[in-house]
C-alpha positions in Angstrom: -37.3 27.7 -3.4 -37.2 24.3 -4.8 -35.4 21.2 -3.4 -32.6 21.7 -5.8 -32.2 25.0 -5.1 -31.8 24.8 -0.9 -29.2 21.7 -1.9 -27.5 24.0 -3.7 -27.3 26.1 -1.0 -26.6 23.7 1.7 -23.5 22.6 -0.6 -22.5 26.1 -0.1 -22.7 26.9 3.4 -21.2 23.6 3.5 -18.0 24.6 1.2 -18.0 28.1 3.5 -18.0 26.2 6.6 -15.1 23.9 5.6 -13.4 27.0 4.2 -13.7 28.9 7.3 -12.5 25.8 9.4 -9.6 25.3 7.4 -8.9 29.0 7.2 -8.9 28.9 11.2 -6.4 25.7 11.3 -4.2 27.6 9.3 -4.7 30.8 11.4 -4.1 28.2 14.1 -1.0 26.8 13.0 0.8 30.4 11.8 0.2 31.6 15.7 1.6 28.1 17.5 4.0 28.4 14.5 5.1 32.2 15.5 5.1 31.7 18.7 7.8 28.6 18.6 9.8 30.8 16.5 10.3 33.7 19.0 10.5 30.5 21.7 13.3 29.2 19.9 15.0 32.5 19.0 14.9 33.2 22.5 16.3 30.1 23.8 19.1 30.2 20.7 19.8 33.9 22.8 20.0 32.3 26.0 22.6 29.4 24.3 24.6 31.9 23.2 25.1 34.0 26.3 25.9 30.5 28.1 27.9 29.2 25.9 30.3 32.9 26.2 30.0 32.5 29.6 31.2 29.1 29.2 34.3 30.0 26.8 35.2 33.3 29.2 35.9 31.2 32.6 39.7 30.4 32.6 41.0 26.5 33.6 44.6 27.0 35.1 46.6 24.4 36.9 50.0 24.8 38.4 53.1 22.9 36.3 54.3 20.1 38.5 58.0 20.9 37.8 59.9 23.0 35.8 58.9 26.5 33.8 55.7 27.3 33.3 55.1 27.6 29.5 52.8 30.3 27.6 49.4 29.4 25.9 46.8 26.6 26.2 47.9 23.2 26.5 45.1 21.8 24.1 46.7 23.5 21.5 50.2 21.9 21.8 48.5 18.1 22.7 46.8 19.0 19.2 50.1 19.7 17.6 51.5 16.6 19.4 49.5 14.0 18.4 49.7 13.5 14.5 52.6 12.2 15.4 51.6 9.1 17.0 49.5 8.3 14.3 51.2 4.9 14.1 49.6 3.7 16.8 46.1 3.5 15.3 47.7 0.6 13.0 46.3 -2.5 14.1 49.8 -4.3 14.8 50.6 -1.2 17.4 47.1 -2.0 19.4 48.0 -4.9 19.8 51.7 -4.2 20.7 50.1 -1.6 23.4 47.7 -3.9 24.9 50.4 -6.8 25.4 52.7 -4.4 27.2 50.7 -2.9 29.7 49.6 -6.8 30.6 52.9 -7.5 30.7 53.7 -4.6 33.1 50.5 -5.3 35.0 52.3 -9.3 35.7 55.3 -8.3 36.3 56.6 -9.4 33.2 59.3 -8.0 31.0 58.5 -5.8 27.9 59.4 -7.8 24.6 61.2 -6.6 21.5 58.2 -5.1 19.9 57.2 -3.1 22.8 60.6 -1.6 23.2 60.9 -1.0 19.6 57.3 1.2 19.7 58.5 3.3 22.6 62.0 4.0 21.2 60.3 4.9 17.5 58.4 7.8 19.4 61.1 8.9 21.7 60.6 12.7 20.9 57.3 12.6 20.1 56.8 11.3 24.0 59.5 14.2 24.8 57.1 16.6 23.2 54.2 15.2 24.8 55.3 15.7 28.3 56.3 19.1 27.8 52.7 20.4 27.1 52.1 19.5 30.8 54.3 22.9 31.5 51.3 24.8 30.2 49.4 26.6 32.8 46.1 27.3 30.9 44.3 23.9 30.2 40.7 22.7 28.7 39.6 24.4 26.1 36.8 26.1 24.5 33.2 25.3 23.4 32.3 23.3 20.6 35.3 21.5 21.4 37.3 20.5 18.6 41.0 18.7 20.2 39.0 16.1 22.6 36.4 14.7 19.8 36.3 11.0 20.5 39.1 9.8 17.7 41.4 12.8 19.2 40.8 11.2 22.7 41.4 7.8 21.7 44.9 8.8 20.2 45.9 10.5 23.4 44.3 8.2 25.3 47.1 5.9 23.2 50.0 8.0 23.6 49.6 8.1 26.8 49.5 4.4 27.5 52.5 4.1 25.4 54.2 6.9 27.4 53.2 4.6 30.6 55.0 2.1 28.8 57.8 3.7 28.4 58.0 4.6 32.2 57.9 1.3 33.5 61.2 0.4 32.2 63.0 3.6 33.7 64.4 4.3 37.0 61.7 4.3 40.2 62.3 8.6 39.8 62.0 9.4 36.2 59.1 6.6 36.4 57.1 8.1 39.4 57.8 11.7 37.6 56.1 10.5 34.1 53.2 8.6 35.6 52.7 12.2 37.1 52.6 13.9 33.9 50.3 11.4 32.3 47.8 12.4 34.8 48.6 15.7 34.3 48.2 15.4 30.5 44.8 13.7 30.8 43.7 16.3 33.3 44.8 18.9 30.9 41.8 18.1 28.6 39.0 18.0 30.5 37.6 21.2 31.3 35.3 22.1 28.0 35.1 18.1 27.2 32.1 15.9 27.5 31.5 12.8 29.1 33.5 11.0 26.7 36.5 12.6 27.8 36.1 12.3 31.4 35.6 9.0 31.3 38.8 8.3 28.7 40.9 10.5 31.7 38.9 7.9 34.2 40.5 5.0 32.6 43.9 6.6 31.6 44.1 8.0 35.6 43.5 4.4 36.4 46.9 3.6 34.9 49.0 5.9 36.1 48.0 5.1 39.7 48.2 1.6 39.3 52.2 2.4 37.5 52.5 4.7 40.9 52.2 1.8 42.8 54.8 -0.4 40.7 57.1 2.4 40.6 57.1 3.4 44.8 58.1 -0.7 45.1 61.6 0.6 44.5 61.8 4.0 44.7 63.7 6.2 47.5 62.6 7.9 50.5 62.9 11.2 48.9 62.0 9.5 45.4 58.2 8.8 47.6 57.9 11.8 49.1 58.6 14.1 45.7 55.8 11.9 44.2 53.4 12.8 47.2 53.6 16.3 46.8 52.8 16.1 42.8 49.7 14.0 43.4 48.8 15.9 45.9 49.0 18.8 43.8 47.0 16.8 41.2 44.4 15.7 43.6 43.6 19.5 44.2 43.8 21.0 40.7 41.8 17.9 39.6 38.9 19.0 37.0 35.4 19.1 38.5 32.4 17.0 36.9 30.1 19.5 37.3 32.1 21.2 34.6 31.7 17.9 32.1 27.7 18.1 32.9 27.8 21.7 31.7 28.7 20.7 28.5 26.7 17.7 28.0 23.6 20.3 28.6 24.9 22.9 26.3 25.7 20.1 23.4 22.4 18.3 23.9 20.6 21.7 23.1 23.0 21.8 20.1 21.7 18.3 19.5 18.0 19.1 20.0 18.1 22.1 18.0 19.2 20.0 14.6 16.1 18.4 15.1 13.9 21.9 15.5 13.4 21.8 11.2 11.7 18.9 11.7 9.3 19.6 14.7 9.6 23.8 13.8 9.8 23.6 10.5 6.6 24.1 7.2 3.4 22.8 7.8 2.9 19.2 7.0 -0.4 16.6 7.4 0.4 15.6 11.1 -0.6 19.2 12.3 -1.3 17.8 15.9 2.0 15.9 16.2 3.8 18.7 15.0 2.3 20.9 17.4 3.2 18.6 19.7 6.7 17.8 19.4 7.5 21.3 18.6 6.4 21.9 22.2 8.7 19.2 23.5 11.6 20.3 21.7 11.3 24.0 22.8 10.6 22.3 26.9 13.7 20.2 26.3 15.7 23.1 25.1 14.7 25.3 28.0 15.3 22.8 30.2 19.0 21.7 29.2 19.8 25.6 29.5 18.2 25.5 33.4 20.1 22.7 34.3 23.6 24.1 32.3 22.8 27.2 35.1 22.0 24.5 38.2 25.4 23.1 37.5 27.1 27.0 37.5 26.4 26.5 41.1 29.7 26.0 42.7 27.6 23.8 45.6 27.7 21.2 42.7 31.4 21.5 42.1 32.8 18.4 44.8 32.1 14.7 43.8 30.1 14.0 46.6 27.2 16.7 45.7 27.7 16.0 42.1 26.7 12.1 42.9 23.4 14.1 44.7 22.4 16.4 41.8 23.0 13.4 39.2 20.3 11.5 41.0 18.0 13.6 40.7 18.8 13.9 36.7 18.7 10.4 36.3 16.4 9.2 34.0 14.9 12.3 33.4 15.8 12.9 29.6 14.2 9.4 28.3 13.0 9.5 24.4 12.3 12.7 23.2 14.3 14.5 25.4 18.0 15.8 26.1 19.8 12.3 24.7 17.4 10.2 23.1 17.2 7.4 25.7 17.6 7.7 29.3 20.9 9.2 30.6 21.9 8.0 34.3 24.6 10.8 34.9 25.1 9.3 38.5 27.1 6.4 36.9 29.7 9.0 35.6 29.9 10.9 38.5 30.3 7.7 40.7 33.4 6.7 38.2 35.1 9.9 38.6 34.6 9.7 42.6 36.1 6.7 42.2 39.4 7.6 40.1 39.7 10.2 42.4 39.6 8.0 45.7 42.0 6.0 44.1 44.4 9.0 43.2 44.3 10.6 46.9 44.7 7.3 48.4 47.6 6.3 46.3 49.2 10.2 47.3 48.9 8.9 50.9 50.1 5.0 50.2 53.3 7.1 49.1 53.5 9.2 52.5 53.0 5.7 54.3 55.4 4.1 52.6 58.1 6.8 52.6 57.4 7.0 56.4 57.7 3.1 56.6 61.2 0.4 57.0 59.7 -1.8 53.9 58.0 -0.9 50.6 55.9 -3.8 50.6 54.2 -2.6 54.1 52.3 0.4 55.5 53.8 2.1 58.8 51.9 1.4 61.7 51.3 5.1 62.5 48.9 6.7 60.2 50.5 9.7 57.8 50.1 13.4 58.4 48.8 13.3 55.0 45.9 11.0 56.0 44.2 14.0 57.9 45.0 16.2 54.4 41.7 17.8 53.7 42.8 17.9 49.7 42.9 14.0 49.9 40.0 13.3 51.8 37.1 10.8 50.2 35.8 12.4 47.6 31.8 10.6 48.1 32.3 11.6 52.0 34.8 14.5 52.4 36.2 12.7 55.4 39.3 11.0 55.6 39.9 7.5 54.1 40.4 4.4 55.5 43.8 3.7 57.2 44.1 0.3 57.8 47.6 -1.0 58.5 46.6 -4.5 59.6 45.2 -5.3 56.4 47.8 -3.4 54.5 45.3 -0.8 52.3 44.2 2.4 52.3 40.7 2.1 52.0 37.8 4.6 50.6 33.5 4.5 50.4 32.8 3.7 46.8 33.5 0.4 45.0 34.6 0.5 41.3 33.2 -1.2 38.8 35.3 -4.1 39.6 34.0 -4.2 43.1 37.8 -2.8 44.8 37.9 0.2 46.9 40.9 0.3 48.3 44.8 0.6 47.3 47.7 -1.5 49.1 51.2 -1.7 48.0 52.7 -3.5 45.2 53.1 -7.3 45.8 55.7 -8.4 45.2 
């Protein structure tokens, strides 16, 4: 055989070689590819089953007053709310914002303010009355508590706060109530979004509380006690709030699965690759969803313990993108809720006491009230009638952890 001839025949071996080589890759990349198909069919299962078992768990929570009214209350907030459309109009932010400063000085509500509130005096009427519903939340994907719909109730119920603090200490104390009511209402089958709009709307109603007791009755205070105490113990759990987040961020992961599961492109090695990671990050947000079913997980204070250990542990590529410090959340929520028991038991103290601008000097029965213990500790808070506060562990983001009545 000449040299042309065994060239020849290299060059073929050569061509067989890389023909067989490639024909392996491919070989290669239809198993990995096969194989992250039944993965991901599998996890989709799994998704499914959780998110059912999700929709199937009822969210009730007794009516403060009144009848108790048929159906879910997200569907009658969603009804509700077109109607406050109005105050997505620049002009009514603004009129919004300047009244509750105004209430928070002390200062009188001006023309314009008065004016809002009166313009929406059924629609407020309305959105009061789907606190009489017993089943709350609502079901998975959520639809009512997407961030604008939030934002509009977060809204009307500000300018339903407003509208409180220029009624009598009763009907005021009554309607700061509902508003917490309302926001509670929501919750269950929301994300953290939501919890964190009923954090800051919560916030307001206690601090209205607090205006309100300054001249309210004996019997006025100790009516209010028993509604937030009632709202202390039907408040919504964040373990509940972390079970979505999980269950969305699979949602969120799997829009990405064409991409990293999807046809063969170049990059066979980084497809490979992130199609592992997506399938590990799927799996993993449906281990933790079942973590959180674990009703150990269901008070503040173990919440707080089983968001450290999440924290920081879906950074790029993961759950949310960048890294998610869940403890931050929980903490807030701990917080609005040590600020709603201890303003339940500033009203006992102050019903119990000869002024409303000071505590008694004997601690309340209600300070030893399991339902309005600390929520980081589950002891009982802080009674401190020297300093004038009812005190609890956690500080807020402003650095206060404590209530103390209204100056005046």
């Amino acid at each position: 055989m000449g040299p042309s001839s065994r060239a020849r025949v290299a060059a073929a071996a050569g061509v067989a070689g890389a023909g067989l080589a490639v024909c392996c890759a491919l070989f290669a990349w239809a198993r990995h590819s096969d194989e992250r198909r039944a993965e991901l069919e599998r996890l989709e299962a799994r998704h499914r089953a959780a998110v059912r078992r999700f929709n199937s768990e009822p969210h009730r929570s007794a009516v403060l007053r009144g009848e108790p009214l048929a159906g879910p209350s997200m569907k009658a907030v969603s009804e509700v709310l077109p109607r406050f459309r109005e105050l997505a109009r620049p002009a009514a932010k603004r009129t919004v914002e300047q009244a509750w400063l105004d209430i928070e000085r002390g200062n009188p509500l001006d023309a314009e303010a008065l004016a809002l509130v009166d313009a929406h005096r059924d629609a407020l009427v309305a959105l009061r009355r789907t606190t009489q519903h017993t089943t709350v939340g609502q079901r998975y994907p959520f639809v009512g508590s997407e961030p604008p719909a939030v934002i509009e109730l977060f809204r009307a119920q500000r300018l339903l706060l407003i509208d409180a603090a220029r009624r009598q200490p009763s009907d005021c104390l009554q309607i700061a109530a509902d508003v917490i009511r309302s926001g509670q209402g929501v919750v269950p089958g929301g994300g953290l979004i939501t919890h964190m709009v009923f954090v800051r709307i919560a916030g307001d109603a206690t601090e209205l509380v607090r205006s309100c007791a300054a001249r309210a009755t004996a019997d006025d205070l100790a009516t209010a006690h028993r509604e937030l105490r009632q709202l202390a113990r039907d408040a919504p759990v964040f373990a509940h709030t972390m079970r979505f987040e999980l269950l969305w961020g699979f949602v969120a992961i799997r829009e990405e699965a064409p991409r990293t599961l999807g046809p063969f492109d170049p990059g066979a090695i980084d497809w490979v690759l992130q199609g592992r990671d997506s399938l590990h990050a799927m799996g993993q947000a449906l281990v933790e969803e079942r973590r959180w079913r674990d009703p150990r997980w269901a008070s503040y204070r173990a919440a707080m313990v089983h968001t450290t250990e999440l924290a920081g542990r879906y950074s790029a590529g993961g759950l949310f993108g960048d890294p998610v410090d869940f403890t931050i959340y929980a903490r807030r929520g701990a917080v609005a809720e040590s600020r709603l028991r201890a303003t339940a038991i500033l009203l006992d103290a102050l019903g119990r006491s000869s002024s409303r601008a000071t505590l008694s000097t004997g601690a309340p029965p209600s300070l030893l009230d399991p339902v309005l213990a600390d929520p980081a500790t589950d002891r009982p808070m802080e009674y401190l009638p020297h300093r004038n506060r009812i005190a609890w562990s956690l500080r807020s983001d402003t650095g206060t952890q404590y209530v103390e009545p209204w100056p005046w």
